[in-house]
Structure formats: structure tokens, C-alpha cells
MDTraj code that builds the backbone (N, CA, C; nanometers):
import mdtraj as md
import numpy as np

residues = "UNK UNK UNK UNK UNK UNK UNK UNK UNK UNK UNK UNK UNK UNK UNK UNK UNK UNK UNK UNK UNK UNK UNK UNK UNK UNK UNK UNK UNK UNK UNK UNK UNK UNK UNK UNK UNK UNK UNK UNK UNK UNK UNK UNK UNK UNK UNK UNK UNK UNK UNK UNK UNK UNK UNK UNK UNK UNK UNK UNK UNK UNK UNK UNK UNK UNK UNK UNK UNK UNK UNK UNK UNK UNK UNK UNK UNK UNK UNK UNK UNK UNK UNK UNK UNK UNK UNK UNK UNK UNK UNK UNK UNK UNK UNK UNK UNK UNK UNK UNK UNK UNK UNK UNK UNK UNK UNK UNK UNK UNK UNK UNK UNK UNK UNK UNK UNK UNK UNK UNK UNK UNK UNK UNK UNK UNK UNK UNK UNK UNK UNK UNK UNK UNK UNK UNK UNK UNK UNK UNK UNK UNK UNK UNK UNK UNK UNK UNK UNK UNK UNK UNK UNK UNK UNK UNK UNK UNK UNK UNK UNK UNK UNK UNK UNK UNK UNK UNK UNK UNK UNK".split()
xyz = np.array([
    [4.4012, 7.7647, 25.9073],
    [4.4786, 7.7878, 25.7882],
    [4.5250, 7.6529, 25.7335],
    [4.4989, 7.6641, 25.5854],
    [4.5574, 7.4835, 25.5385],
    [4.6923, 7.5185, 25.5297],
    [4.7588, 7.3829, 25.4951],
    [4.9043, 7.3494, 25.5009],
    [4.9434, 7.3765, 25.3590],
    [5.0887, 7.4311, 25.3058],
    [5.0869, 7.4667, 25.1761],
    [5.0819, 7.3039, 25.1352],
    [5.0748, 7.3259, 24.9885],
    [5.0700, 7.1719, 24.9246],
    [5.2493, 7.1980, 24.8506],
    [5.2744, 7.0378, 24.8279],
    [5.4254, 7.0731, 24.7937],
    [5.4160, 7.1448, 24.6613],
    [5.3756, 7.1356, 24.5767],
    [5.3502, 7.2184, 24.4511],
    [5.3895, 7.3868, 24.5079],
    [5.3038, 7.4268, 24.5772],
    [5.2872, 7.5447, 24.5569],
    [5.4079, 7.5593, 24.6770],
    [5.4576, 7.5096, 24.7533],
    [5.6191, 7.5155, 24.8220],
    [5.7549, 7.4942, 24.6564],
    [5.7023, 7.4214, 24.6189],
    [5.8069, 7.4262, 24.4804],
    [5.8330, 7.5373, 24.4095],
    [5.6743, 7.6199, 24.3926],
    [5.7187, 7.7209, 24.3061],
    [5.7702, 7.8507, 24.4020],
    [5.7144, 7.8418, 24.5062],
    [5.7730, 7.9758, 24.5669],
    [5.9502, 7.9384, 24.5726],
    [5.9487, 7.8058, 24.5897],
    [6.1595, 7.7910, 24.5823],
    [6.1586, 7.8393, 24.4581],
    [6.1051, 7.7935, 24.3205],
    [6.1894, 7.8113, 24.1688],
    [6.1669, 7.9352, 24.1870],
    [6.0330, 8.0401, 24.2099],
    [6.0557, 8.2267, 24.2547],
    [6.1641, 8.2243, 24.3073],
    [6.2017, 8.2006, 24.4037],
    [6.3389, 8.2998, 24.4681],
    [6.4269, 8.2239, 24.4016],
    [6.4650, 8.0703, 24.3479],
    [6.5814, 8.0794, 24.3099],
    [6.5335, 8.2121, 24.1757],
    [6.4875, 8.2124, 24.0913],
    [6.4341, 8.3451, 23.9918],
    [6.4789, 8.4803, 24.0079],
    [6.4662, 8.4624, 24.1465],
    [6.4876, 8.6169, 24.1825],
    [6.6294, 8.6025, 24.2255],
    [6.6836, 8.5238, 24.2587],
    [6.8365, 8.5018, 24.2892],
    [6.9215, 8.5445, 24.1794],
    [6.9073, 8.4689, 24.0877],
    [6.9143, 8.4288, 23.9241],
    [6.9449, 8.5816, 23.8793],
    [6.8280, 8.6217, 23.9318],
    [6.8349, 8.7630, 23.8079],
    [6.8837, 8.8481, 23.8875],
    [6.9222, 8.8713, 24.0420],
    [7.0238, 8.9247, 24.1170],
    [7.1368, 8.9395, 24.1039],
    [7.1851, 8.7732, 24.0769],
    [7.3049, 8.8094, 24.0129],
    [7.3527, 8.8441, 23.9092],
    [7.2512, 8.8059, 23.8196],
    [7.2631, 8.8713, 23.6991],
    [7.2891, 9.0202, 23.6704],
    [7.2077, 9.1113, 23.7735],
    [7.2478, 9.2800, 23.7616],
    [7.3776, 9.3015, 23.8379],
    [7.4125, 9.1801, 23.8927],
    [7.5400, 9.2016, 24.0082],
    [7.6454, 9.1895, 23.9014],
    [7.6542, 9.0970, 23.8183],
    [7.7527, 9.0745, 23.7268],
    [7.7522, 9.1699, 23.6159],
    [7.6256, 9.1905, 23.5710],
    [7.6628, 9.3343, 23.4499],
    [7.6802, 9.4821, 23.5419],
    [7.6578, 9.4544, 23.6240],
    [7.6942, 9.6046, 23.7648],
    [7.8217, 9.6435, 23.7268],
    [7.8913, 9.5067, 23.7757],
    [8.0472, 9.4893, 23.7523],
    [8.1121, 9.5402, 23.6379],
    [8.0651, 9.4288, 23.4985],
    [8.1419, 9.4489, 23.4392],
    [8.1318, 9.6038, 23.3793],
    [8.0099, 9.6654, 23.3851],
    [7.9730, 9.7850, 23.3800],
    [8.1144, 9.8762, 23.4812],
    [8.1182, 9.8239, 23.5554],
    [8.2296, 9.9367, 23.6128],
    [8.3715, 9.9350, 23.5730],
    [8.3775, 9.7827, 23.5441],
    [8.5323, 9.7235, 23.4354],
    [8.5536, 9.7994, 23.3286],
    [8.4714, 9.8187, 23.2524],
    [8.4357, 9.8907, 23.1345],
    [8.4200, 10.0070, 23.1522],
    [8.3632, 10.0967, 23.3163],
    [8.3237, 10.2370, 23.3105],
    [8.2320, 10.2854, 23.1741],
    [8.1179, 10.1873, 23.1747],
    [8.0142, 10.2365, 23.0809],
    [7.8716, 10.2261, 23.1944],
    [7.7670, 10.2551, 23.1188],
    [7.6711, 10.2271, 23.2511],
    [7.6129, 10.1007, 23.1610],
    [7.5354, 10.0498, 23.2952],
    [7.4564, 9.9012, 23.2988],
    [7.3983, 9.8893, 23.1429],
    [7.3119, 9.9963, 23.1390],
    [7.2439, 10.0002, 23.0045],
    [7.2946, 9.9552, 22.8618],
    [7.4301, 10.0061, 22.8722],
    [7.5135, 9.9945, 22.7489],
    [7.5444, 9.8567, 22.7383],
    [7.5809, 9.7885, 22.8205],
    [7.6218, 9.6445, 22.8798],
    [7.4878, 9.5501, 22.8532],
    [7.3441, 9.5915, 22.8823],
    [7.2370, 9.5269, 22.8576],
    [7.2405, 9.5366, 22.6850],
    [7.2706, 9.6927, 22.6406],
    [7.2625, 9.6604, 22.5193],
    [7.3226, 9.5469, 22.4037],
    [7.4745, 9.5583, 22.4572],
    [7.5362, 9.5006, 22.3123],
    [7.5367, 9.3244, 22.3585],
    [7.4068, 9.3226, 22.5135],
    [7.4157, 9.1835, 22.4642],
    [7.2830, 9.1840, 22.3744],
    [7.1990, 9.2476, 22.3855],
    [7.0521, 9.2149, 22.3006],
    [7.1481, 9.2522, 22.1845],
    [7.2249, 9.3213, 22.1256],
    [7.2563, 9.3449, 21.9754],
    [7.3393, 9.2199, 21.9708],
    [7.4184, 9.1462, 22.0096],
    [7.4729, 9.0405, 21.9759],
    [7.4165, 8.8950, 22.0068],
    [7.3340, 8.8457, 22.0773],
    [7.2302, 8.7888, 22.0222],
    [7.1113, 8.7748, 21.9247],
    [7.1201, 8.9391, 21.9293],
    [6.9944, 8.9400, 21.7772],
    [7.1113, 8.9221, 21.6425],
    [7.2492, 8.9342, 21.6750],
    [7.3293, 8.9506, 21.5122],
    [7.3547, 8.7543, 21.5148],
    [7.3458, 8.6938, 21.6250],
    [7.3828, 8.5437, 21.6455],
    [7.2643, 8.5072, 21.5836],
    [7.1501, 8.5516, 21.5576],
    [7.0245, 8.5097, 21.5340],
    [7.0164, 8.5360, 21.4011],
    [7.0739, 8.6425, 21.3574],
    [7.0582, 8.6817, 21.1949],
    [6.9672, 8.7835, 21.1966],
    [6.9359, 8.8240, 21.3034],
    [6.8357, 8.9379, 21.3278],
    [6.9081, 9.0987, 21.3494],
    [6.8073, 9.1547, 21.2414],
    [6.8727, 9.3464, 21.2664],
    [6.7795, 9.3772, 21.3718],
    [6.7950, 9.4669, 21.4236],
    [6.7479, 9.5372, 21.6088],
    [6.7361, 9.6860, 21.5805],
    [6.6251, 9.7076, 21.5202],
    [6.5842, 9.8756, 21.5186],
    [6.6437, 9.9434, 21.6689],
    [6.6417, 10.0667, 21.6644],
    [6.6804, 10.1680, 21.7792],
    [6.5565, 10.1248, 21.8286],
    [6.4516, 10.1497, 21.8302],
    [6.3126, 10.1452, 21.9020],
    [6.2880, 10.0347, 21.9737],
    [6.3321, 9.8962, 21.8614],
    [6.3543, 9.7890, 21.9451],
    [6.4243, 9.7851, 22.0389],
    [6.5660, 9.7972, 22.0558],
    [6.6799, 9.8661, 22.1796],
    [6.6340, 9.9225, 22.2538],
    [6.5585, 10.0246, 22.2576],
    [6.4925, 10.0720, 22.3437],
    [6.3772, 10.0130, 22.4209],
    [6.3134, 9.9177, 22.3845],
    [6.2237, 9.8313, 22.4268],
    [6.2964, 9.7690, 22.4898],
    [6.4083, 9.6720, 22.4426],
    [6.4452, 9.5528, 22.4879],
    [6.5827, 9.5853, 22.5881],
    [6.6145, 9.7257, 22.6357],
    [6.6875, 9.7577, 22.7619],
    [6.6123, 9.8558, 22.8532],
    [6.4475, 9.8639, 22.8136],
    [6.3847, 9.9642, 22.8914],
    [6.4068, 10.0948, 22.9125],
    [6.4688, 10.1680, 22.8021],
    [6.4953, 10.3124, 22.7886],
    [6.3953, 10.3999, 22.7039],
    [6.3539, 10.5117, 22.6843],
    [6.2864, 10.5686, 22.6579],
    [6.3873, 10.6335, 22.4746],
    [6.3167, 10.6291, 22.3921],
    [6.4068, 10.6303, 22.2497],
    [6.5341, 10.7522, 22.2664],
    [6.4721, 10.8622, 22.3345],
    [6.5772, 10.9872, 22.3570],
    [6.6855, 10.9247, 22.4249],
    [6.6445, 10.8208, 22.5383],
    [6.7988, 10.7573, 22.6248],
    [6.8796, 10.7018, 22.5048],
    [6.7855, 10.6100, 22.4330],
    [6.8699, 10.5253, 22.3498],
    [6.9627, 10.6033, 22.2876],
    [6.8936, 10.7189, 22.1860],
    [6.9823, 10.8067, 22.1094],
    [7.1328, 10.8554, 22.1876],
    [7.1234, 10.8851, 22.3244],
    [7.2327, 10.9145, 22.3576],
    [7.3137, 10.7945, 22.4212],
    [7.2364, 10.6466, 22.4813],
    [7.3495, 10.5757, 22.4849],
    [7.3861, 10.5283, 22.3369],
    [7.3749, 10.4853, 22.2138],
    [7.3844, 10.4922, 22.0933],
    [7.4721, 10.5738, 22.0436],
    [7.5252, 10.6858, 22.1088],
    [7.6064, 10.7578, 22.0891],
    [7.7252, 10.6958, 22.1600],
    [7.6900, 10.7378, 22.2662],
    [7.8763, 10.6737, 22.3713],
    [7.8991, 10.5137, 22.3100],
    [7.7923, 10.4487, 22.2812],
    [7.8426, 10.3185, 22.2351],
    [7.9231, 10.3180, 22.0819],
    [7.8558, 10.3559, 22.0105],
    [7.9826, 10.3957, 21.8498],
    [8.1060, 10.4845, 21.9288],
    [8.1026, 10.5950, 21.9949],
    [8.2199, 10.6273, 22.0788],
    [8.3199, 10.5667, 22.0923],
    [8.2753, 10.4594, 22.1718],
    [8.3867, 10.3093, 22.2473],
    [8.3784, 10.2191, 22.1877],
    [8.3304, 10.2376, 22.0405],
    [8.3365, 10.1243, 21.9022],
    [8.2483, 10.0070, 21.9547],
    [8.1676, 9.9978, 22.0008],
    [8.0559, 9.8931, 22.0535],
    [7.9694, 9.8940, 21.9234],
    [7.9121, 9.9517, 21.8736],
    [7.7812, 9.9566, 21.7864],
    [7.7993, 10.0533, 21.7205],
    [7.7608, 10.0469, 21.5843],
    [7.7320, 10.1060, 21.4460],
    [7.5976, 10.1181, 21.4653],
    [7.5299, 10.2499, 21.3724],
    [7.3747, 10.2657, 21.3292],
    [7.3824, 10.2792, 21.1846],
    [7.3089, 10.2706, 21.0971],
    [7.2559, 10.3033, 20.9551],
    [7.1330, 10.2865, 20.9552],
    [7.0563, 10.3296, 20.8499],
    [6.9536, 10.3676, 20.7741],
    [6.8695, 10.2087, 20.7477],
    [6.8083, 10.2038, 20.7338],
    [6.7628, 10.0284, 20.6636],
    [6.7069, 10.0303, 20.5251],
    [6.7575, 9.9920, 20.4661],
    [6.7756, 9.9886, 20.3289],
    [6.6210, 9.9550, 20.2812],
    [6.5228, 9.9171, 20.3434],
    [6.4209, 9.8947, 20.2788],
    [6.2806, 9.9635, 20.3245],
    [6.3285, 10.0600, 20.4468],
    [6.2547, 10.1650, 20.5008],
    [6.3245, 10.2692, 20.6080],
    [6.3339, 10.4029, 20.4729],
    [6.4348, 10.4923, 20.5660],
    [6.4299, 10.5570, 20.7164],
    [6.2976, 10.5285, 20.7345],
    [6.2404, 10.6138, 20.9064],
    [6.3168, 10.5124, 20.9711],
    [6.3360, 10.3215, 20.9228],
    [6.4259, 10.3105, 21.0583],
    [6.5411, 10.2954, 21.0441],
    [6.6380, 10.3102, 21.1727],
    [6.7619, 10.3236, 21.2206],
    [6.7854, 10.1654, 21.2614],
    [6.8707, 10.0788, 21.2108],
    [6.9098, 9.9809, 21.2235],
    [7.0299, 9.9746, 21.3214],
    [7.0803, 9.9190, 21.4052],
    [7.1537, 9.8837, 21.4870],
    [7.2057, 9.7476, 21.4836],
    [7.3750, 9.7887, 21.4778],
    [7.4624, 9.6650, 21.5010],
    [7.5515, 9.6418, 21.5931],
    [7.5505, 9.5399, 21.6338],
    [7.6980, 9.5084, 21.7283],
    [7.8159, 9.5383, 21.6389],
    [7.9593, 9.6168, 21.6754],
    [8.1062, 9.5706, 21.6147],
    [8.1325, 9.4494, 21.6187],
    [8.2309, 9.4313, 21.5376],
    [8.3150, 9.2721, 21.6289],
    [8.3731, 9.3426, 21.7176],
    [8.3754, 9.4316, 21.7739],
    [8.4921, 9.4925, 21.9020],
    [8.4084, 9.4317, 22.0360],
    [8.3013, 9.4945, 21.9795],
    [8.1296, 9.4757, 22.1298],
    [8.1175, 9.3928, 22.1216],
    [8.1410, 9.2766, 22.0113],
    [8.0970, 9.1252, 22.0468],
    [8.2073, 9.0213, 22.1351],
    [8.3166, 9.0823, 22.0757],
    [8.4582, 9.0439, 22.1503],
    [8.4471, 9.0688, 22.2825],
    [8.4314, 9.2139, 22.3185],
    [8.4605, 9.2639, 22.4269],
    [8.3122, 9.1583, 22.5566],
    [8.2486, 9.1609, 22.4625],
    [8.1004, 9.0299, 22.5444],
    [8.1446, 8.9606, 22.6154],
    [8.1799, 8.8737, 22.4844],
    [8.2161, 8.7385, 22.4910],
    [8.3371, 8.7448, 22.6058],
    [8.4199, 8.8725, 22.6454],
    [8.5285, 8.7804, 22.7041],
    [8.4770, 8.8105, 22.8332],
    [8.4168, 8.9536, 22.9068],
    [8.3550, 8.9850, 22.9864],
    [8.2393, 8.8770, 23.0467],
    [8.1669, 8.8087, 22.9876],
    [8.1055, 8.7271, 23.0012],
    [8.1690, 8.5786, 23.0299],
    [8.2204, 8.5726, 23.0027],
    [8.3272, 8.4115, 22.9626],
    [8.2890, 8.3387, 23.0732],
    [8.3248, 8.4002, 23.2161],
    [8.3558, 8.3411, 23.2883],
    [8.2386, 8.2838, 23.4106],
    [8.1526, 8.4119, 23.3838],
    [7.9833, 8.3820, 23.3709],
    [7.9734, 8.2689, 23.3199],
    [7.9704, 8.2544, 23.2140],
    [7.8814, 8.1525, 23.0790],
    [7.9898, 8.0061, 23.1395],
    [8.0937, 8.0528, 23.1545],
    [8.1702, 7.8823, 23.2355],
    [8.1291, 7.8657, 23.3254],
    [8.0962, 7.9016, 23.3944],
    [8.0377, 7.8626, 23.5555],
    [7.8681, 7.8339, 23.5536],
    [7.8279, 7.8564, 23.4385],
    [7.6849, 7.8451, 23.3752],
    [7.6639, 7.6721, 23.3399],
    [7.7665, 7.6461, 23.2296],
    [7.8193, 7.5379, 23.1744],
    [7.8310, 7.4404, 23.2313],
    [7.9324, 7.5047, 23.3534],
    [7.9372, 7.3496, 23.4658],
    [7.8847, 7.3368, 23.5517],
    [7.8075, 7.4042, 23.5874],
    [7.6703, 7.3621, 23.6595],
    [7.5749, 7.3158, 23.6295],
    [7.6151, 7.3250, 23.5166],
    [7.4980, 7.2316, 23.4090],
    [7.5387, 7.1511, 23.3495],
    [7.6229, 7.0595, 23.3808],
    [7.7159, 6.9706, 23.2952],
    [7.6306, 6.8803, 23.2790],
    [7.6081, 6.8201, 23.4480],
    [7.4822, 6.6995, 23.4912],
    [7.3759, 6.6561, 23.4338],
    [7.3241, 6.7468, 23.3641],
    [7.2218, 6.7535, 23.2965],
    [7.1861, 6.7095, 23.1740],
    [7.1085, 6.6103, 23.1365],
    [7.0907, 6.4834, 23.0062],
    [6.9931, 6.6138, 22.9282],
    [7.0796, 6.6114, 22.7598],
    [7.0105, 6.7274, 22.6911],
    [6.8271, 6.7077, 22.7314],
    [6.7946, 6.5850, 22.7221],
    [6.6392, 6.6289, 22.7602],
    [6.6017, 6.6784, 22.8350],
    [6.6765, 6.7238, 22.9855],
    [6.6707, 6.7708, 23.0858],
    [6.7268, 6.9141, 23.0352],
    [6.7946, 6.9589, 22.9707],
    [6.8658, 7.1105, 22.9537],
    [6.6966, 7.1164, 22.8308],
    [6.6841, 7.0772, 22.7688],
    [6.5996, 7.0911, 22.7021],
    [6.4623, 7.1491, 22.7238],
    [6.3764, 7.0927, 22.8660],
    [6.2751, 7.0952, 22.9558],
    [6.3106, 7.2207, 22.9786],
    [6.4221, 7.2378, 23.0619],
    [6.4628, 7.3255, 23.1430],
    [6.4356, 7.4725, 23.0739],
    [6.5289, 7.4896, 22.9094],
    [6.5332, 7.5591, 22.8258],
    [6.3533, 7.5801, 22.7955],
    [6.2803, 7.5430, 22.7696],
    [6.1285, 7.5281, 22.7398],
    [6.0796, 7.6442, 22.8642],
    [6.0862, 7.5430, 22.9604],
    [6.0635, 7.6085, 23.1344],
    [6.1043, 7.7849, 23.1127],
    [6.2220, 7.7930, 23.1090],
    [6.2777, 7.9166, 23.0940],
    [6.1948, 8.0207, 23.0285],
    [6.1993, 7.9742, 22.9444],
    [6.1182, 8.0997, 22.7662],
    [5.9787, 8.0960, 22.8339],
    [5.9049, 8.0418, 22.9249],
    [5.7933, 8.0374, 22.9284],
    [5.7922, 8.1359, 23.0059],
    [5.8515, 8.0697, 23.1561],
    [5.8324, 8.1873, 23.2260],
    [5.9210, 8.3302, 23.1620],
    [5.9615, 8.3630, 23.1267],
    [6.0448, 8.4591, 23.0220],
    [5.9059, 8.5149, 22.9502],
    [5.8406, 8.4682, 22.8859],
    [5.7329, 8.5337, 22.8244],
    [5.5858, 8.5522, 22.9132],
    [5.6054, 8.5366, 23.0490],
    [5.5030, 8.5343, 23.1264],
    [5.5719, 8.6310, 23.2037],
    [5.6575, 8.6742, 23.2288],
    [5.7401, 8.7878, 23.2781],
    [5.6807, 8.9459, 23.1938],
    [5.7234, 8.9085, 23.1050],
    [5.7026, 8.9952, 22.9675],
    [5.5815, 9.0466, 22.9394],
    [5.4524, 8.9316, 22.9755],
    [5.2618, 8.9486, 23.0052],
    [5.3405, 9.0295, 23.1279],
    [5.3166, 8.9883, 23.2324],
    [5.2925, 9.0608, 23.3700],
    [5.3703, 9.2061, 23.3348],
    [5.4724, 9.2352, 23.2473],
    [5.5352, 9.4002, 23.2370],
    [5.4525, 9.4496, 23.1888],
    [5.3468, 9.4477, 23.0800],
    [5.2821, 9.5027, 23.0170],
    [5.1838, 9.6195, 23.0980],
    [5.1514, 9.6057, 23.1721],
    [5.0229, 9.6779, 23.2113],
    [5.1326, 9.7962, 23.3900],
    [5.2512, 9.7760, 23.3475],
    [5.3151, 9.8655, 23.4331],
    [5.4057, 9.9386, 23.3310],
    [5.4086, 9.8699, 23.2093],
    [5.4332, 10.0062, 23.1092],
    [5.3753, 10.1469, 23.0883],
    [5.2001, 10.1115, 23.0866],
    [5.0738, 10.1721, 23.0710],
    [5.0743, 10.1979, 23.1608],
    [5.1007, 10.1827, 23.2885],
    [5.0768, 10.2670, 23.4358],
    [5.1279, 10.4149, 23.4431],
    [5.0548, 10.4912, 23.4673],
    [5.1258, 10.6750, 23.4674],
    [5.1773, 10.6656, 23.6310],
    [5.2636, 10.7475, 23.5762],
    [5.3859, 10.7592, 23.6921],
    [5.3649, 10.7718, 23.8283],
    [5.3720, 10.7312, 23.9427],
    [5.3052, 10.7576, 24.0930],
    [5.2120, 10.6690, 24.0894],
    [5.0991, 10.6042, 24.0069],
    [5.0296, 10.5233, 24.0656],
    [5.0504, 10.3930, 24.1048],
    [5.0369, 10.3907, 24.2139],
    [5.0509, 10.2502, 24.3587],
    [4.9634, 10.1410, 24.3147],
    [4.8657, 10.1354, 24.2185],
    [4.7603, 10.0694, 24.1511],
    [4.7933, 9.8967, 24.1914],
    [4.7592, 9.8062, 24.2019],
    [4.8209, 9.7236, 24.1652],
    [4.8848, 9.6211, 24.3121],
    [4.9081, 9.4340, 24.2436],
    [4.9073, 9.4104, 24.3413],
    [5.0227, 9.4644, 24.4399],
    [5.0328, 9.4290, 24.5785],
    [5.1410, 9.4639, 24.6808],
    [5.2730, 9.4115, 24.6859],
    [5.2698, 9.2817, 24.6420],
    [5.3791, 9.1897, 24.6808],
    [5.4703, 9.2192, 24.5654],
    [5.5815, 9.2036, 24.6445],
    [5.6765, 9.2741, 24.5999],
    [5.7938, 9.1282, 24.5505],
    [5.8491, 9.0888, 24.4087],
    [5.8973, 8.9732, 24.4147],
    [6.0160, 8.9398, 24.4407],
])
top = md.Topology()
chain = top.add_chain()
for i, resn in enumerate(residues, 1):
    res = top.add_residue(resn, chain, resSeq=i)
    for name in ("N", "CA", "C"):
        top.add_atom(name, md.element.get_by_symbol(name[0]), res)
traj = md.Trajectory(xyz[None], top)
């Protein structure tokens, strides 16, 4: 058996830190999900709606549903409890009535931002060290693998339910 090469010892560390990363990541919206007594989903949502409103971007229901992995019927009913607890507004889109446009409140963006805060500080200073060309790389690095994440979901979307198809390893 050959010896790994350091390359391929590098990436299996940046995988698990990856998988660390995004561990805690469901650990922390787990939480604040229970702070709030809403479920995870709702919490995934009004951050994709308040980054897409930071962006200048409207977020169809369908999109929402894509971009927290719910099936459109889930959406419709978390979409509901969320205008409920003043998180998100829906309307019509003014330039094609079939879609349903979706917004963050300022209540859901507030309520983010403060829930998050302390996340995003401890984000900050761990990254203080870091010369923007280096947050920069890093930021690049990120979106890539982020959209190579996104390739590899594709074909377990299209997978029908029960089939084991596919490789073993589990990440």
C-alpha cells in the first residue's frame, strides 16, 4: 500500500474540518430553533430570505423550498407559522401572478441578526488574523466547494426513495 501524499492528507483535514463546520452549524440553529420554539426549517429559512433581501434579491416560495430542502406543500405550511410569528410576508409578484414572492420582516431580520450575533462574533475573531487576501482566497475556496456540494446533491434529489444506489462513504 503507498503512503498518502500530503495533499491528499490536507484535504481529508479541510473534509472534516467541513464536516465539523457544518456540525456546528445545525448545532447552533438546533438551538436557537429551540430559543425561539420554531423548528430548524423556519430558522434555515429567514436566513436564506434575509440574505437574498441583503442582496436585493426576491426569493419565490419554490425557491425557499429549494434552498431549505422542503417539498413546496412543507413550505406552504412553514410560510404560514412564519407570517404567524411575524418572520415573513408573501405577495403575488407583480410581474407574474403564478409566483408567490417571499420576504423577510424587519422583525425576522432583527430577530437573525441578534440570534446569530454571537455566532458571527466568534466567526470575526477567529478571523481577525487574516490579511483580506487571505479572507479573500479563503472566501473563493468556500463558494467553490459550496457549489461542488450543490453538483454532488443533484443526482440524490433524482434518487427514488429506498435506493442504496450510490457511493458508500459516508462524509
Amino acid at each position: 500500500m503507498t503512503q498518502p501524499q500530503p495533499r491528499d492528507e490536507l484535504l481529508r483535514e479541510l473534509q472534516a474540518q467541513l464536516r465539523a463546520v457544518s456540525l456546528h452549524s445545525r448545532r447552533y440553529v438546533a438551538d436557537v430553533a429551540r430559543a425561539l420554539r420554531l423548528p430548524s426549517s423556519d430558522i434555515h429559512a429567514v436566513g436564506v430570505l434575509k440574505d437574498a433581501h441583503e442582496r436585493g434579491r426576491e426569493v419565490t416560495a419554490t425557491e425557499l423550498a429549494h434552498g431549505v430542502g422542503l417539498s413546496n406543500a412543507a413550505v406552504t405550511a412553514m410560510l404560514d407559522r412564519m407570517q404567524r410569528v411575524g418572520h415573513a410576508t408573501k405577495h403575488r409578484s407583480a410581474v407574474d401572478a403564478r409566483r408567490v414572492i417571499v420576504d423577510p420582516t424587519d422583525e425576522g431580520r432583527l430577530t437573525s441578526s441578534e440570534m446569530f450575533r454571537p455566532m458571527n462574533d466568534s466567526i470575526r475573531a477567529a478571523l481577525s488574523g487574516y490579511s483580506d487576501a487571505e479572507l479573500e482566497a479563503f472566501t473563493q475556496m468556500l463558494g467553490r466547494v459550496s457549489e461542488a456540494m450543490q453538483t454532488a446533491q443533484e443526482p440524490t434529489r433524482r434518487r427514488p426513495a429506498g435506493d442504496s444506489s450510490g457511493p458508500d462513504e459516508v462524509a
